[in-house]
MMTF fields as JSON, N, C-alpha, C and O atoms, coordinates in Angstrom:
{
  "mmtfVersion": "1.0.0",
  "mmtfProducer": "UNKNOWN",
  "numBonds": 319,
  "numAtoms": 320,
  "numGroups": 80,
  "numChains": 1,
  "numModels": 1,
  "chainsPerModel": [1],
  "groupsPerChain": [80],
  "chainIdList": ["A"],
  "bondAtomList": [4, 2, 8, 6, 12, 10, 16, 14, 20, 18, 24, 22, 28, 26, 32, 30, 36, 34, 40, 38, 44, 42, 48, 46, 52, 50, 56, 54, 60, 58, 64, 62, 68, 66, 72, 70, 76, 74, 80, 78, 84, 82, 88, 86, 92, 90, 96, 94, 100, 98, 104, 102, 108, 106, 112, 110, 116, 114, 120, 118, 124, 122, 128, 126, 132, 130, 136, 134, 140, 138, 144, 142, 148, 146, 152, 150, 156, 154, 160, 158, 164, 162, 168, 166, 172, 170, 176, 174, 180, 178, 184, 182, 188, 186, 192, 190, 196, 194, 200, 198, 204, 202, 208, 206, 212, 210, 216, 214, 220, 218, 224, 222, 228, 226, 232, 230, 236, 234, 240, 238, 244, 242, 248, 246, 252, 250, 256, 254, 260, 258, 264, 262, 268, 266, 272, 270, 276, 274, 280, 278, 284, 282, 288, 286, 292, 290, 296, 294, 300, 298, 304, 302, 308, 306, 312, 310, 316, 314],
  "bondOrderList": [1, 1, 1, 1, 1, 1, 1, 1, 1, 1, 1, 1, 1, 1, 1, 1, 1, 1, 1, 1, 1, 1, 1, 1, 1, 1, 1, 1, 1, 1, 1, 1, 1, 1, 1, 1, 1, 1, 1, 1, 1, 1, 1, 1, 1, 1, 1, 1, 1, 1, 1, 1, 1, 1, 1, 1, 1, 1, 1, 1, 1, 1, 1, 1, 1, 1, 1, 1, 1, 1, 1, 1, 1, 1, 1, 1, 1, 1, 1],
  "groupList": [{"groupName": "UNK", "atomNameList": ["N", "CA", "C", "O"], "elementList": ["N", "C", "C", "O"], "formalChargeList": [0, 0, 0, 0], "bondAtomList": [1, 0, 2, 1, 3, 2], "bondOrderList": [1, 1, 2], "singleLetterCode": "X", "chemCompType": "L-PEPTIDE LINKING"}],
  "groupTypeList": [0, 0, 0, 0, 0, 0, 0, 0, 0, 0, 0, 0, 0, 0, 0, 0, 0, 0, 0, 0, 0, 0, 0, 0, 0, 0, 0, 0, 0, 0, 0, 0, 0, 0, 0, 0, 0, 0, 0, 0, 0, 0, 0, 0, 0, 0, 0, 0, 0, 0, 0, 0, 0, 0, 0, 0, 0, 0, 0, 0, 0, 0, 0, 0, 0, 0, 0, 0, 0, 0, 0, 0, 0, 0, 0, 0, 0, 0, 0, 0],
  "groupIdList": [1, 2, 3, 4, 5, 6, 7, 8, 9, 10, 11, 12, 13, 14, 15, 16, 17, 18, 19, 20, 21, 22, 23, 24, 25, 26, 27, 28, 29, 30, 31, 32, 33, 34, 35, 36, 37, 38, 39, 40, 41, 42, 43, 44, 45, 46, 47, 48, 49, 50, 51, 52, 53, 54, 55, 56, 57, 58, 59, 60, 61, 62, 63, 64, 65, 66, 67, 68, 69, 70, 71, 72, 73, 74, 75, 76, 77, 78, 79, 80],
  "secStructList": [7, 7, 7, 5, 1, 1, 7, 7, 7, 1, 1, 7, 7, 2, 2, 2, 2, 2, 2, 2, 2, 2, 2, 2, 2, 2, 2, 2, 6, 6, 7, 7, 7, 7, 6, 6, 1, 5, 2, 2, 2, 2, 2, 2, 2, 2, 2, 2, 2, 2, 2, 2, 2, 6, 7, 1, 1, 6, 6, 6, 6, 6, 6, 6, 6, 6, 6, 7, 2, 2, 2, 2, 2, 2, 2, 2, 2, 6, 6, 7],
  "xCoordList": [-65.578, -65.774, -67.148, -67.572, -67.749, -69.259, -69.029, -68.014, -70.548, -70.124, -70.28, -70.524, -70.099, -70.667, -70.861, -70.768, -71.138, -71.403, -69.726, -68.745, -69.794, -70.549, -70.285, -69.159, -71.19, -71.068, -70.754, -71.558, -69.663, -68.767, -69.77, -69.401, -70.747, -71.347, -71.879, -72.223, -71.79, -72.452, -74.074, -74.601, -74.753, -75.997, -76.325, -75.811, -77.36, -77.003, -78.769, -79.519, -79.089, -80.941, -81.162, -80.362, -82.462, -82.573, -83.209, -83.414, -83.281, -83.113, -81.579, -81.432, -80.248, -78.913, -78.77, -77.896, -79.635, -78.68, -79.211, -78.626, -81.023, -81.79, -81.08, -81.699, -80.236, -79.59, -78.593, -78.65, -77.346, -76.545, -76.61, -75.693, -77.765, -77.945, -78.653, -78.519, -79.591, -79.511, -78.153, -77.632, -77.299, -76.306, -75.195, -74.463, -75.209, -74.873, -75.013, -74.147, -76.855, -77.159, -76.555, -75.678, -76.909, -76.693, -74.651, -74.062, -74.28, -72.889, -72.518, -71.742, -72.993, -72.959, -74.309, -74.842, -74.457, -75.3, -75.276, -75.427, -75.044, -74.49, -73.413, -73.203, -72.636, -70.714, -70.838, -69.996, -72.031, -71.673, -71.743, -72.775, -70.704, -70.146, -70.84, -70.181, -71.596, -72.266, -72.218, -72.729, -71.383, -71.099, -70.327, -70.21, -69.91, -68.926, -69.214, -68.646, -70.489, -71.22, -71.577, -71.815, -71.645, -72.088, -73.596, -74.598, -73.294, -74.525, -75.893, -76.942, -75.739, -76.858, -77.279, -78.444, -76.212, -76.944, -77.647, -78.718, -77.056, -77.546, -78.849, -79.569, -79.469, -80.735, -81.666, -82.835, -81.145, -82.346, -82.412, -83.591, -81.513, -81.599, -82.8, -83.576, -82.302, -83.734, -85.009, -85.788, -85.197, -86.216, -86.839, -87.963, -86.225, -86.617, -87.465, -88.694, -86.574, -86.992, -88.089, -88.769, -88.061, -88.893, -90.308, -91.189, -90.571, -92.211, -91.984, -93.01, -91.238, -91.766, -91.741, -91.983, -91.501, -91.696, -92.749, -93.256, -93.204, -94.475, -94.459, -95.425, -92.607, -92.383, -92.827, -92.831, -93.228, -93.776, -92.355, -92.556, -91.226, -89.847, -88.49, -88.435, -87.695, -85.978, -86.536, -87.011, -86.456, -86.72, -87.187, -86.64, -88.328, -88.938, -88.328, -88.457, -87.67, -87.038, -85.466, -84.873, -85.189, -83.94, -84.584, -83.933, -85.459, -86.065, -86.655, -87.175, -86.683, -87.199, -85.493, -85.165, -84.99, -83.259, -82.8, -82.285, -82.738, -82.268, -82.944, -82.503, -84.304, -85.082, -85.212, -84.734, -85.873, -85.661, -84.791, -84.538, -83.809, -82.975, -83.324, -82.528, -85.016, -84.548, -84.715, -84.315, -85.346, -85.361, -83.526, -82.839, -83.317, -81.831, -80.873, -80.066, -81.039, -80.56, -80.787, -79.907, -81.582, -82.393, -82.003, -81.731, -82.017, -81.541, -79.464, -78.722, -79.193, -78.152, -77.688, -77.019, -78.026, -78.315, -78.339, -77.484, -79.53, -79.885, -79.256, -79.57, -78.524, -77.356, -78.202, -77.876, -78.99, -80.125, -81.113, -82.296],
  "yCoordList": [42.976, 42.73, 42.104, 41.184, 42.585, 41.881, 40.529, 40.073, 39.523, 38.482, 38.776, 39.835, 37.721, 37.465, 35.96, 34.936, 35.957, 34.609, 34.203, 34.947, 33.098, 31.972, 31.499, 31.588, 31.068, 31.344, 29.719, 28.873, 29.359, 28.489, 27.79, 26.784, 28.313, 28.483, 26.59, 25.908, 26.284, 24.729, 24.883, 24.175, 25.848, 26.037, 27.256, 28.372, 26.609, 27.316, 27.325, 26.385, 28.728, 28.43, 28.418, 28.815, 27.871, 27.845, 29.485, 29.716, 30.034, 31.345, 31.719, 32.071, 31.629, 31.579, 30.574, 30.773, 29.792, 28.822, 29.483, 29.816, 29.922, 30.089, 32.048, 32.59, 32.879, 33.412, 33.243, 33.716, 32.564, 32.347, 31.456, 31.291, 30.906, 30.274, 31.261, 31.294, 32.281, 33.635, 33.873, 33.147, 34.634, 35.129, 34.375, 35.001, 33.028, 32.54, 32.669, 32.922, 32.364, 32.43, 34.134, 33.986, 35.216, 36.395, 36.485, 37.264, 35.952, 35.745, 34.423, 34.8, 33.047, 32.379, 33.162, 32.44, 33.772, 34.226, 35.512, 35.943, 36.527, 37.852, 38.383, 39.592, 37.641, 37.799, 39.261, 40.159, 39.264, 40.396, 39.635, 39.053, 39.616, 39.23, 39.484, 40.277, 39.207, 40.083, 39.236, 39.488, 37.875, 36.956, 37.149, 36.37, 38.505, 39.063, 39.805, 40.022, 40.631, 41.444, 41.337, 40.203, 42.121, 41.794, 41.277, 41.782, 39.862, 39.474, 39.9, 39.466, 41.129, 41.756, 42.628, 43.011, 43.007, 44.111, 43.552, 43.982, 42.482, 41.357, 41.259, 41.738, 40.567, 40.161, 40.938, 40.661, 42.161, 43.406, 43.852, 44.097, 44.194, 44.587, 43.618, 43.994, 41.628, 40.534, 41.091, 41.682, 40.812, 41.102, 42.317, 42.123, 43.424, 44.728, 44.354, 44.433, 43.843, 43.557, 42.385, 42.253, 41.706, 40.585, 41.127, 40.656, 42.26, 42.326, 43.412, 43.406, 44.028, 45.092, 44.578, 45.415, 43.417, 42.335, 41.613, 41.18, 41.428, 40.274, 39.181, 38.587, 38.432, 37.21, 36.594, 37.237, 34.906, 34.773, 33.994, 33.82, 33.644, 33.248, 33.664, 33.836, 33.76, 33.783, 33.262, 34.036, 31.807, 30.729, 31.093, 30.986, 31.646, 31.916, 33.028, 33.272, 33.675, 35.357, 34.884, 35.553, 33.817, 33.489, 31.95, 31.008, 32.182, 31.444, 32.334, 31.873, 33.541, 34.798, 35.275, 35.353, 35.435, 35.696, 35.441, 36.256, 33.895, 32.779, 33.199, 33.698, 32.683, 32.676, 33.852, 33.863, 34.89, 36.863, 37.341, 37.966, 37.291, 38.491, 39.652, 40.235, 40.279, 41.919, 41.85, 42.786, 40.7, 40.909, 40.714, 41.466, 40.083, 39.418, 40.682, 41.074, 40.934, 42.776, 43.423, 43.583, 43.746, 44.85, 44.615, 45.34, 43.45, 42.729, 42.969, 43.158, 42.882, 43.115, 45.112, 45.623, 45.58, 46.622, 47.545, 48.289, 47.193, 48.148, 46.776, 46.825, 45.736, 45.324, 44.052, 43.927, 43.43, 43.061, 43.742, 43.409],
  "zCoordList": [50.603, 49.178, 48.943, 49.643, 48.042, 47.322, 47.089, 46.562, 47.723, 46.948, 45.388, 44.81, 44.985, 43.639, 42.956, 43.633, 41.546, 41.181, 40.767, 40.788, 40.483, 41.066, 42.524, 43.012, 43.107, 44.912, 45.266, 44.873, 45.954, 46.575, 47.849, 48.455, 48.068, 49.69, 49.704, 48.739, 50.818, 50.826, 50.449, 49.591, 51.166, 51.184, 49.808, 49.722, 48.795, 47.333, 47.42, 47.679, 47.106, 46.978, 45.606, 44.758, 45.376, 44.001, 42.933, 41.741, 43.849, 43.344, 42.842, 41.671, 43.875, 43.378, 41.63, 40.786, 41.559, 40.6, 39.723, 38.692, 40.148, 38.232, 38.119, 37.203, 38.66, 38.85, 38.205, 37.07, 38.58, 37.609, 36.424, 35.619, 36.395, 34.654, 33.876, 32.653, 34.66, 33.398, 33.369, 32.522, 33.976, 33.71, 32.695, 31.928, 32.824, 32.121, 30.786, 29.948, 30.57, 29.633, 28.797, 27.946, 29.0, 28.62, 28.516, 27.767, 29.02, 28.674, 27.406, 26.528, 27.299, 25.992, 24.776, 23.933, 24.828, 23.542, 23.342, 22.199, 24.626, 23.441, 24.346, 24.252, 25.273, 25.29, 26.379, 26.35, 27.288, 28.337, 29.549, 29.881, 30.212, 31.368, 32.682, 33.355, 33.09, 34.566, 35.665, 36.757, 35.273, 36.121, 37.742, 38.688, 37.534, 38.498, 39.146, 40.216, 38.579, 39.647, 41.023, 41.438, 41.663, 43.121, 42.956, 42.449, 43.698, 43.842, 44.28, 43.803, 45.596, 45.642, 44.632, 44.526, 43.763, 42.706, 41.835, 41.406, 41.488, 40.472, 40.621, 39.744, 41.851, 42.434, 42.419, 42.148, 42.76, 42.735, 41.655, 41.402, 40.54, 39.222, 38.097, 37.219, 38.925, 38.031, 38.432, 37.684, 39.915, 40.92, 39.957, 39.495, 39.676, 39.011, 38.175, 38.172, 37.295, 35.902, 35.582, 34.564, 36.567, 36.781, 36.85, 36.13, 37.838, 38.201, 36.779, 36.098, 36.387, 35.543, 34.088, 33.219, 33.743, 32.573, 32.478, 31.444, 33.9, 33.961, 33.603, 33.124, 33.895, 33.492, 35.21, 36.26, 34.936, 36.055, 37.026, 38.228, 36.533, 37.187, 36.39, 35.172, 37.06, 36.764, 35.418, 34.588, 35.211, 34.116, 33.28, 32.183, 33.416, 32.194, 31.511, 30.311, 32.33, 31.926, 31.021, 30.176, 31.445, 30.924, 29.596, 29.145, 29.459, 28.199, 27.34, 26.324, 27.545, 27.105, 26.064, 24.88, 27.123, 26.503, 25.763, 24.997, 25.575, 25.173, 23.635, 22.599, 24.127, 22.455, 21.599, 20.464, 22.126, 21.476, 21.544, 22.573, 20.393, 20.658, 21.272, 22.008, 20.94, 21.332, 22.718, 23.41, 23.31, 24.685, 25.076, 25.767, 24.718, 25.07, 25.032, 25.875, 24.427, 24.0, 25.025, 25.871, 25.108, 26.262, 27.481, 28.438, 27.295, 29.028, 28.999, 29.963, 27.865, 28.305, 28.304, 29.202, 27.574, 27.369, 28.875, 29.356, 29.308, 30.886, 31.816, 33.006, 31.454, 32.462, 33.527, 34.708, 33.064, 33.063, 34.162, 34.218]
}
């Protein structure tokens, strides 16, 4: 079985957390769930979207979300 979020593990990187606080975020503000996804799909799907956004971290990409709807959209849209 895939992992997924939120991850139980003793050892948590800080890539995992700013990870599930986007996901978070995109689940309290427009109600799509991706919290459950397999974590590797997850990662490579930000990672994706990350260099092809030209945001410079997770953080900033999930302060992007947060504040623009149409990004927030979009991101949920193509699943982020």
């Amino acid at each position: 079985m895939a992992e997924t979020y939120p991850i139980d593990d003793d050892e948590v990187s800080v890539e995992d957390i700013e990870i599930r606080l986007l996901l978070e975020a995109i689940y309290q503000m427009y109600g799509y769930d991706f919290r459950s996804y397999s974590r590797a799909s997850m990662r490579r799907r930000i990672m994706h979207r990350l260099t092809m956004s030209g945001f410079a971290s997770i953080m900033e990409m999930t302060d992007k979300v947060l504040r623009d709807r149409q990004i927030g959209r979009a991101s949920c849209r193509e699943r982020v």
